[in-house]
Each structure stands twice: as structure tokens, then as C-alpha cells.
C-alpha positions as CSV (number, residue, x, y, z in Angstrom):
1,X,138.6,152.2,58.3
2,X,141.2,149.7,57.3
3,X,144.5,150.6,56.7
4,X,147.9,148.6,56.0
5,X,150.9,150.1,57.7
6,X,151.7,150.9,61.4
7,X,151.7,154.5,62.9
8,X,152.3,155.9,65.6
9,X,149.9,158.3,66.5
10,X,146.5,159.1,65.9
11,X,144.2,162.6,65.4
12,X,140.7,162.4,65.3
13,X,139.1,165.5,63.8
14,X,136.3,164.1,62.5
15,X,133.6,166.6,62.8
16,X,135.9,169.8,62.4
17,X,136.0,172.0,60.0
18,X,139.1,174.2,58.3
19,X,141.8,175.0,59.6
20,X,141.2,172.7,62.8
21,X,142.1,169.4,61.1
22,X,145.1,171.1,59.7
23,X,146.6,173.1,63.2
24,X,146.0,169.3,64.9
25,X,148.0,167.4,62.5
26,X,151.3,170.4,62.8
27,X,151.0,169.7,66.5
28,X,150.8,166.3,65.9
29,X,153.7,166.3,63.8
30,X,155.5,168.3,66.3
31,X,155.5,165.9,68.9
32,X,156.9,162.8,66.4
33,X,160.2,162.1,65.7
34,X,161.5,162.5,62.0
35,X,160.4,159.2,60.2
36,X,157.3,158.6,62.8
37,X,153.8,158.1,61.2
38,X,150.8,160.0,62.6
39,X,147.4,158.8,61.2
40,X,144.5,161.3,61.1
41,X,141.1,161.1,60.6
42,X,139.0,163.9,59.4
43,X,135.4,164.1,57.5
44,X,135.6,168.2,56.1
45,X,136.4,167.7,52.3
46,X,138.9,171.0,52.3
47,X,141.3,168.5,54.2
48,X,142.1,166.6,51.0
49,X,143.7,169.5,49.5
50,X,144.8,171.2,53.0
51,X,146.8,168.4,53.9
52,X,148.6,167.9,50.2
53,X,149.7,171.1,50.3
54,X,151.4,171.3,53.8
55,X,152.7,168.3,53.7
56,X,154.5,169.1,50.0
57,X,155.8,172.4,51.7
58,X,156.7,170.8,55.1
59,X,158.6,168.3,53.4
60,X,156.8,165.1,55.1
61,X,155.2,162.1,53.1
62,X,151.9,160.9,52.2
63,X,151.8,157.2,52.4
64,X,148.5,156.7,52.2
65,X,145.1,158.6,51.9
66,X,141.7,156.7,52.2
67,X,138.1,157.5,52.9
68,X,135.1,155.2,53.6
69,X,131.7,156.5,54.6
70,X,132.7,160.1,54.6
71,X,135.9,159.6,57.1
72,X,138.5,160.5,55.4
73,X,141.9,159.2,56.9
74,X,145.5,160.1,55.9
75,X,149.0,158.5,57.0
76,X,151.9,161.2,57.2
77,X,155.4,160.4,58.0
78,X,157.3,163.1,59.6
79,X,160.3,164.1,57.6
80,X,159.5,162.7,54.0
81,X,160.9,159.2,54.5
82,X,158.5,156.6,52.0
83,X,157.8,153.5,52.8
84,X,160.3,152.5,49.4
85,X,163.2,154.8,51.3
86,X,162.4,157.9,49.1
């Protein structure tokens, strides 16, 4: 899984299914500081849409969502802060 930016900490959920992937990446995101970047991967499909809505009614930012051979793997940053400053 290649990815471009930094972050600071990773979830593996990879073989879980809903809501699992979801209830790791709020506890995740409760250990981070605002602005900190937690990557997670995760192979159940529901996580695509899961994720885009928490993370539209949290108020954090999806920088980048990729998948390669059935991984799927998202970068969050905690607090809405883009990479342009947004």
C-alpha cells in the first residue's frame, strides 16, 4: 500500500467487519491531537461509506483514500485541517 503523506498513527482492521473498523478509528481519533493524521487500513467494503460519513459529521478530513488488492486504506486528520490549510 503506498501512500504519500506522513501520519501519525496506524489501525489495522483488516479482516473486520461493520462497525469494528468504524469504533477503532473514533478511538483512534481520540487519542490524536487536533491536526494529527491516523491511517487505517480496512478490507469490509461498508467502510468506504462508514467512514465518509463520520468523518463529514465529526468535522475531520479525508486526505486520501486508496485501495489495492482488496485493502482498503484511508488517511484522516483529526480536526478538518487539509493538507491545502482548508
Amino acid at each position: 500500500m503506498v501512500t504519500m503523506l506522513e501520519f501519525d498513527f496506524e489501525v489495522d482492521a483488516c479482516g473486520l467487519m461493520c462497525p469494528l473498523p468504524l469504533l477503532r478509528l473514533k478511538k483512534a481519533l481520540q487519542g490524536l491531537d487536533q491536526g494529527q493524521v491516523v491511517r487505517v487500513l480496512a478490507t469490509d467494503p461498508a467502510a468506504v461509506l462508514d467512514f465518509g460519513v463520520f468523518i463529514e459529521q465529526a468535522g475531520h478530513a479525508l486526505l486520501c483514500r486508496q485501495e489495492e488488492e482488496g485493502v482498503l486504506c484511508f488517511l484522516i486528520r483529526k480536526g478538518g485541517y487539509r493538507e491545502d490549510g482548508r
